[in-house]
N, C-alpha and C positions, 0 to 999 in steps of 0.2 A: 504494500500500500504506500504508493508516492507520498512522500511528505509533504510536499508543498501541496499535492489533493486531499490529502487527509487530514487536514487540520494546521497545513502550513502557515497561513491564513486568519481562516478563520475556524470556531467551531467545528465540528463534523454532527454535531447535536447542539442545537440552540433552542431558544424560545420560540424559532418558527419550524423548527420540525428537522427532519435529517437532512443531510445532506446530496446533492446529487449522488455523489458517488458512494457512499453507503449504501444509498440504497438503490446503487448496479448494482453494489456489494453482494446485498442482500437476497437480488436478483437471480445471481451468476450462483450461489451457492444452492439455494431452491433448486433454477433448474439442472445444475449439475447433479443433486444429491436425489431427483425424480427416476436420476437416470442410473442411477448405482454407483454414481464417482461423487467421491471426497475428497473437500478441498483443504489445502494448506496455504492459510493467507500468511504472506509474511509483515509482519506490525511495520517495519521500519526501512526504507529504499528512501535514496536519497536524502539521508538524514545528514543537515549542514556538519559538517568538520571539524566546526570548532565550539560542538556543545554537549563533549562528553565528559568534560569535569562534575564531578558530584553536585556542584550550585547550578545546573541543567535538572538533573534531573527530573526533579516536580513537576514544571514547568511539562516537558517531554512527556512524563507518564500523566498528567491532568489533561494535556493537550490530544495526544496522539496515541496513548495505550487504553487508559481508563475508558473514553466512552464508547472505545469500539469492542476492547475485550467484553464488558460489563452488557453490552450489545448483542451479541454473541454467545455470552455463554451457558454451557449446556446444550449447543444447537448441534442436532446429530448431523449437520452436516457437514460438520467440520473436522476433521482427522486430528490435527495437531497445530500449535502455533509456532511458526518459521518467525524465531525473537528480529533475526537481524539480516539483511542482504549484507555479507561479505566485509566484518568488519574488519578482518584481516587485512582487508586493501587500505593502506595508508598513502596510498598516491598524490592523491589531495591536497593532502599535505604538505609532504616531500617527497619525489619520488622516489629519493631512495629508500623509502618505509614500504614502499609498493607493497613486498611482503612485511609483514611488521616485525619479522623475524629476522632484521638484516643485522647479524653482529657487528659488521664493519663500519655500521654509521650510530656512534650512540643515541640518538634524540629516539631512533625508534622502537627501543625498550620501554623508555615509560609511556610514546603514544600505546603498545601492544598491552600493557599496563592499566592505561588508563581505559582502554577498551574494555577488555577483560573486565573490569569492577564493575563498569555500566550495562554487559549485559547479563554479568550477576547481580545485578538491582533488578533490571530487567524481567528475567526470569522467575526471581523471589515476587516480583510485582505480579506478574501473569498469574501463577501459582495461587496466590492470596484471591484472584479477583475470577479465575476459572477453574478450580480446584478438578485432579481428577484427569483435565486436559495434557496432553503431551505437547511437550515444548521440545524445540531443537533450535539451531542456528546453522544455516546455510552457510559453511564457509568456503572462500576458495579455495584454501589449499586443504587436503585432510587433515597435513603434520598439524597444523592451529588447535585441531583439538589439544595437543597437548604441549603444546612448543609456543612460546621460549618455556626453557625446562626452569631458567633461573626463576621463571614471575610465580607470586605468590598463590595465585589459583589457575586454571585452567579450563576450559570451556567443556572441556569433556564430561566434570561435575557439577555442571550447573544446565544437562540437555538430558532429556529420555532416551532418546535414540539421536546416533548420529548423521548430519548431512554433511555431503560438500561438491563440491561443483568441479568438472574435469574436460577442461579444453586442452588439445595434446599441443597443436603447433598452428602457427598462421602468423595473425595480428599481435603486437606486442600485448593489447591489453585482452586478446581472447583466450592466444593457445599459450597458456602459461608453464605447461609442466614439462615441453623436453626440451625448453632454455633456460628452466632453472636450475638454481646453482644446487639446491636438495635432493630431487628429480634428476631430472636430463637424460636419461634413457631413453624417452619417446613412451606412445603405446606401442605394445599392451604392460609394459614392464611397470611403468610408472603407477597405473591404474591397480596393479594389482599387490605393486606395495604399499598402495596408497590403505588398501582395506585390511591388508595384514597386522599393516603397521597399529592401528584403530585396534584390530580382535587381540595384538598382545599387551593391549592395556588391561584386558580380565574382566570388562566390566560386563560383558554378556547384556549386549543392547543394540537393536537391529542397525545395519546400516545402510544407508540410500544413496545413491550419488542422483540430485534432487536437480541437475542441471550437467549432461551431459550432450558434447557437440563438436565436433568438427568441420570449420569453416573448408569451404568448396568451393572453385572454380564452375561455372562463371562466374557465379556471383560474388565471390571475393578473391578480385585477379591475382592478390599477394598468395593465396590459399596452395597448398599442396599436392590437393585431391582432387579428382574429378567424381561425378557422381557414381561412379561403381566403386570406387577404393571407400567412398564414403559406405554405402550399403556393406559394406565386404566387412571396414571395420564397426557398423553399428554391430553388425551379426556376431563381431566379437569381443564389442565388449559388452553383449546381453549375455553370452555364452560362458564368459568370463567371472560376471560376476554372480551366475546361476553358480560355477564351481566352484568359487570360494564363501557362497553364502552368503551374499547379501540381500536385502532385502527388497533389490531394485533399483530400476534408474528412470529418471524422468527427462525426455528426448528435449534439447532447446538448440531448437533449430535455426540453420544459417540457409535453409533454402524456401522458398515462397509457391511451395508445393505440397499438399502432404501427400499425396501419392507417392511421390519419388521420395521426400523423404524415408518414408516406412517400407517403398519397395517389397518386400515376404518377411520384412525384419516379424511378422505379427500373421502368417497366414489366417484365414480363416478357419474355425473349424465346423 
């Protein structure tokens, strides 16, 4: 849920009734959930930069949490709450925080820090206000759940189950993982330490990669792939993460087709 549509502004609930987008909100869940799919809204996309210090937060959860969780909860047609779009990306900010786990540059310690505490407020806020409900946070990279190792908590204790998002190679800010300096393997390597790395934390809690995609020629001329190597590797990294037990992936598409995107990735039966 866009920030600046959700209560950027103004209200999302005021004295004259909801707001538009609420209640698409509202809308989009109904019809999805008529249809046997469950939605996972995420509270927080495009949330400003510089308002994660603790004298934010009230403001933040009165504004942009409180009246739409309280909105919402108990509605069976909601799966789980997505706390945060990718708070690991400190780009924003510096780009050399891009991942917030850059040893080499100190400032992005205590941004990764100062994340970290907000969407353990976050979390502990949802919790209080939709009890019952599962929370998680979409990260970009997996390691986030538990890295940096020095910072005082970790996101991995503060989610039900884990997400994270897995672009291989393309545009600097899509395909992140085989030019990174953690990574860099490419898929399918990356992908599948990415889930490992997650199950030897112990904590026995499903895991989803909740935005999975690889940018494609024609439509993004930098891209690698054409639309058969794309089909060839969705088929594996469905088949991928069927063997190592995950809980699933949710397709975020770089082409403006679903047919060609899904190709037999889903035959009928």
């Amino acid at each position: 849920m866009n920030f600046y549509v959700f209560g950027g502004s103004v209200p999302v609930i005021s004295d004259t009734g909801k707001s538009i987008a609420l209640l698409h909100l509202e809308d989009l869940i109904r019809e999805a959930n008529q249809r046997g799919i469950y939605v996972i809204p995420v509270l927080l996309i495009e949330y400003p930069q510089d308002q994660f210090a603790s004298i934010h937060y009230e403001r933040a959860f009165d504004v942009h949490v409180r009246p739409i969780v309280r909105n919402f909860a108990g509605n069976n047609g909601i799966l789980a709450w997505d706390l945060f779009n990718e708070p690991d990306i400190g780009s924003p900010v510096d780009i050399r925080c891009w991942d917030w786990d850059n040893a080499d540059h100190p400032g992005c310690f205590p941004l990764a820090e100062e994340r970290q505490q907000f969407i353990a407020a976050l979390s502990a806020e949802v919790a209080t206000l939709d009890p019952g409900r599962l929370r998680t946070t979409g990260l970009a990279f997996a390691k986030s759940h538990f890295e940096p190792i020095e910072a005082a908590a970790r996101i991995a204790d503060m989610v039900d189950f884990f997400t994270f998002h897995y672009y291989d190679d393309g545009p600097y800010h899509s395909g992140r993982y085989k030019a990174h300096w953690y990574y860099g393997k490419g898929f399918p390597d990356d992908l599948r330490r990415s889930i490992e790395e997650i199950q030897a934390l112990g904590l026995k809690r499903p895991i989803v990669v909740t935005e999975l995609g690889f940018p494609t020629v024609p439509l993004d001329p930098e891209a690698s792939r054409d639309t058969a190597m794309l089909n060839r590797d969705l088929r594996a990294a469905r088949d991928l993460l069927r063997e190592v037990g995950a809980g699933g992936m949710v397709l975020w598409s770089f082409q403006d087709s679903f047919t060609t995107l899904l190709d037999d990735l889903y035959p009928p039966r």
